[in-house]
N, C-alpha and C positions, 0 to 999 in steps of 0.2 A: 664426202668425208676425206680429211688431207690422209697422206700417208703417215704421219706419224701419228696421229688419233686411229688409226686401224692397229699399229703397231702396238699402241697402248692397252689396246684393247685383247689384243692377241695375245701381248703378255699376262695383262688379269689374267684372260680365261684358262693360261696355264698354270698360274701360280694356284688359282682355286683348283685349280685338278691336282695340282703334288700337295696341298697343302691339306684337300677335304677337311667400333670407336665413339645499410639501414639510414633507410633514411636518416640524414643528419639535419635535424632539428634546426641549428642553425650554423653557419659557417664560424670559424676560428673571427674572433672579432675582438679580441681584448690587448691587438698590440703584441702578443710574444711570437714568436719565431716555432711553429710546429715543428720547418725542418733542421734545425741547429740542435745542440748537445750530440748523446749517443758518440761519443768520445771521437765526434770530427766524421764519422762514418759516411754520415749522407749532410754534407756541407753544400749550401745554397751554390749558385751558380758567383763566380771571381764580380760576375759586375753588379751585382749588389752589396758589394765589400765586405763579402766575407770570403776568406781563401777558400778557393775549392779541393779538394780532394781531386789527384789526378787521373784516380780511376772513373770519378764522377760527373768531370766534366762534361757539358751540353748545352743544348741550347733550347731557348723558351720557342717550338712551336706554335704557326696558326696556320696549321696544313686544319683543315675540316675531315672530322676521323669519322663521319657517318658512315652508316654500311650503305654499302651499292645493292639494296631489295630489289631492286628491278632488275637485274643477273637471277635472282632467282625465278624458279615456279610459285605460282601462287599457292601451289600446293604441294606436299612432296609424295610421291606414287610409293609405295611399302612393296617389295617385290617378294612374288610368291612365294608361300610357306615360311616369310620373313615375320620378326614380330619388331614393334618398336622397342629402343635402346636407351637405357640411361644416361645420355652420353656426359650428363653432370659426373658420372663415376669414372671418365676418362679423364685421363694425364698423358703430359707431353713432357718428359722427361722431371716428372715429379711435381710439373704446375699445372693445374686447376681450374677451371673457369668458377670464379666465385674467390679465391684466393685473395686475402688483403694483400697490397704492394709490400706491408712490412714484413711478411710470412716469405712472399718469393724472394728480398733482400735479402732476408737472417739465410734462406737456404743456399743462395751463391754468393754472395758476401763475405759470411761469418764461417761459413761452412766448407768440408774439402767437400768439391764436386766435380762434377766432369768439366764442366763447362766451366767458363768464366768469363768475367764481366768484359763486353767489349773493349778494345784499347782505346777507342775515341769515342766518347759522345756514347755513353754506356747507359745514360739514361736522357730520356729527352723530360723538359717541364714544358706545361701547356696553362692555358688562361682557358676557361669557358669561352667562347665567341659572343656570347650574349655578356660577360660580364665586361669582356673587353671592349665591348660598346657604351656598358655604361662607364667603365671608369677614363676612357677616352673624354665619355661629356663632363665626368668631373675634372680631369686636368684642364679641361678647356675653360671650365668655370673660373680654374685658378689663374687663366689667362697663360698655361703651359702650352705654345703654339709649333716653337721649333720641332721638329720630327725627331730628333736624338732625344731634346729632352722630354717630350709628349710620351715616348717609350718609356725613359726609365721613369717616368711617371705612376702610368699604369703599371711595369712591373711591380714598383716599389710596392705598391699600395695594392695589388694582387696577393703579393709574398705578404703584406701586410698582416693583409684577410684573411688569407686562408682559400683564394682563388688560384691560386700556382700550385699546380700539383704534378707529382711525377707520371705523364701518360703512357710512356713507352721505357721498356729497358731491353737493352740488349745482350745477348749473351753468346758466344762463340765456342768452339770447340778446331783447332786450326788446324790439330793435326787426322783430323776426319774430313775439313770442310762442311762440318756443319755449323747451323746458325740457327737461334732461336727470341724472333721480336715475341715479348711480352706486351699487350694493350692494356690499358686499366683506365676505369671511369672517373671523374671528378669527384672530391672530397664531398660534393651534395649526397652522392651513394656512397661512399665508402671507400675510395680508391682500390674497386676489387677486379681482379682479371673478368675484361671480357673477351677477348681474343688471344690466340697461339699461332702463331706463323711460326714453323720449324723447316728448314728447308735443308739441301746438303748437295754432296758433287756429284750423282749417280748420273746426271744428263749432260756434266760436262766432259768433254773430248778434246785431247788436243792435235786431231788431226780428219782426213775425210778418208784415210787410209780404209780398209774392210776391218781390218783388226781391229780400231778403235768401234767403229760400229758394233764389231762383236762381243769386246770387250762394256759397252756403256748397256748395252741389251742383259748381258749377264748381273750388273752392276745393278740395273733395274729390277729385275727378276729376285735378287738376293732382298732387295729393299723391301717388295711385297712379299715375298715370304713373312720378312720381319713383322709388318704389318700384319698380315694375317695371324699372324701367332700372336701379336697382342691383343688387337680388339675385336677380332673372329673376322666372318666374311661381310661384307656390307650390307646393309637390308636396305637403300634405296638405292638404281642404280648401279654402279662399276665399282664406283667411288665414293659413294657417303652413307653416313652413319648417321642415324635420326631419330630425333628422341619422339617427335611424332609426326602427321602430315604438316605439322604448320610449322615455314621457317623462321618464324618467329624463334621456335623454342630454341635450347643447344641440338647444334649436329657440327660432325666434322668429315671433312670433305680430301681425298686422297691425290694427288700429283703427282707428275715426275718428281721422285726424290723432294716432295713438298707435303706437309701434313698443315690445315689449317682448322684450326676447331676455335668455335667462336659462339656467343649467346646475344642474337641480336637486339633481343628484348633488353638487355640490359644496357646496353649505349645504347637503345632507345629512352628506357625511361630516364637514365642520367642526362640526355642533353632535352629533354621535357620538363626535368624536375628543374634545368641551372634554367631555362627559361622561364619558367613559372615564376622562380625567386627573385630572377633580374628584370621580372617587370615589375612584381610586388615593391621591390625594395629598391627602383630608381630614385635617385634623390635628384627630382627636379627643379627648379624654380621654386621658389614663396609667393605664389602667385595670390593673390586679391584682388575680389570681385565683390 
């Protein structure tokens, strides 16, 4: 075990001694624009020709946001005289796992709050993978071969649909150094939070002097306290919070100066559900036999 996994470890065990976590029917399909109106608020991306909003700017990902199950246990161990947690009823600075994207918008958008929208790239848009496969084969049908315009192809006609949706938003707070990515699933479920990545500066130092060491150890210490006073002590492990043994369900898991709470069932059945649809609803060939 490295030295700094004892370290972490040594801190828990003192912190817990002072101290004693709808299906949508069918896609937008009728031609209007889901993300335009709302007085310019949440305006399309510049390269679909509509001006974008400078706090909104971003870009269309095809990172693959599947969860990484195989990091987990198959099964999550419940530790003595622990019971399991709802952790559906945990918040990371007032968001949600289940949470519509329009709900976490209206609350740092519209609203004063701590945080705020990051300064670049404060929301990312995403295409399902599967859909981006088919509507690839459609541009290709229409004989759209070059690579720029094979893209704004598929965008167009994604934004069209109702396939382009907002997957990720970010949100900062600078004079803390913390940071908080929001996940959310495809308009097939609802574009509703399934993940919280909140993270902050308690593990950074700027130097290998003793004082900073001593200094980032206390920093740490303060943070699990914090911790501990909001969502109690963990009941699996050091570090996580479980709503039961199965990691399917929500749990949220503790870090240096990192809080990640996520529902993996839910970007499971979201990238199940845009499969299921994009193989039902490929528009192949008129083939006759």
């Amino acid at each position: 075990m490295g030295k700094g996994l004892v370290k972490f470890f040594s801190i828990f065990v003192m912190v817990v001694f002072i101290a004693a976590a709808p299906r949508a029917e069918e896609f937008w399909d009728d031609g209007s624009d889901p993300w335009l109106g709302d007085a310019g608020l949440f305006a399309a991306p510049s390269f679909f020709g509509a001006p974008a909003d400078d706090l909104l700017t971003g870009d269309i990902s095809t990172q693959d946001r599947a969860f990484d199950f195989e990091a987990l246990p198959t099964r999550f161990a419940l530790n003595a005289n622990s019971s399991f947690i709802n952790v559906n009823d945990f918040d990371i600075s007032g968001i949600m796992i289940g949470m519509t994207f329009e709900s976490v918008r209206i609350l740092f958008f519209r609203e004063a709050a701590i945080y705020s929208p990051a300064r670049r790239s404060s929301i990312i848009y995403s295409i399902p993978k599967e859909w981006r496969f088919n509507l690839d084969y459609e541009c290709r049908l229409q004989r759209v071969f070059a690579p720029a315009e094979l893209e704004m192809c598929i965008n167009t006609a994604a934004r069209k649909r109702g396939f382009l949706y907002p997957s990720e938003m970010r949100l900062e707070r600078p004079s803390t150094g913390e940071k908080i990515n929001v996940y959310f699933t495809s308009n097939a479920t609802g574009n509703v939070v399934w993940k919280i990545h909140y993270s902050n500066d308690v593990d950074l130092i700027p130097g290998d002097d003793p004082k900073f060491a001593n200094q980032r150890d206390k920093k740490i210490l303060a943070f699990w306290q914090m911790v501990l006073e909001k969502y109690g002590p963990p009941n699996s492990g050091n570090n996580r919070w479980v709503s039961s043994d199965n990691p399917s369900d929500p749990f949220m898991t503790a870090l240096y100066g990192e809080l990640i709470l996520v529902d993996p069932a839910a970007n499971s059945e979201d990238e199940i559900r845009n499969w299921e649809d994009s193989r039902d609803r490929f528009r192949s060939r008129p083939y006759s036999f």
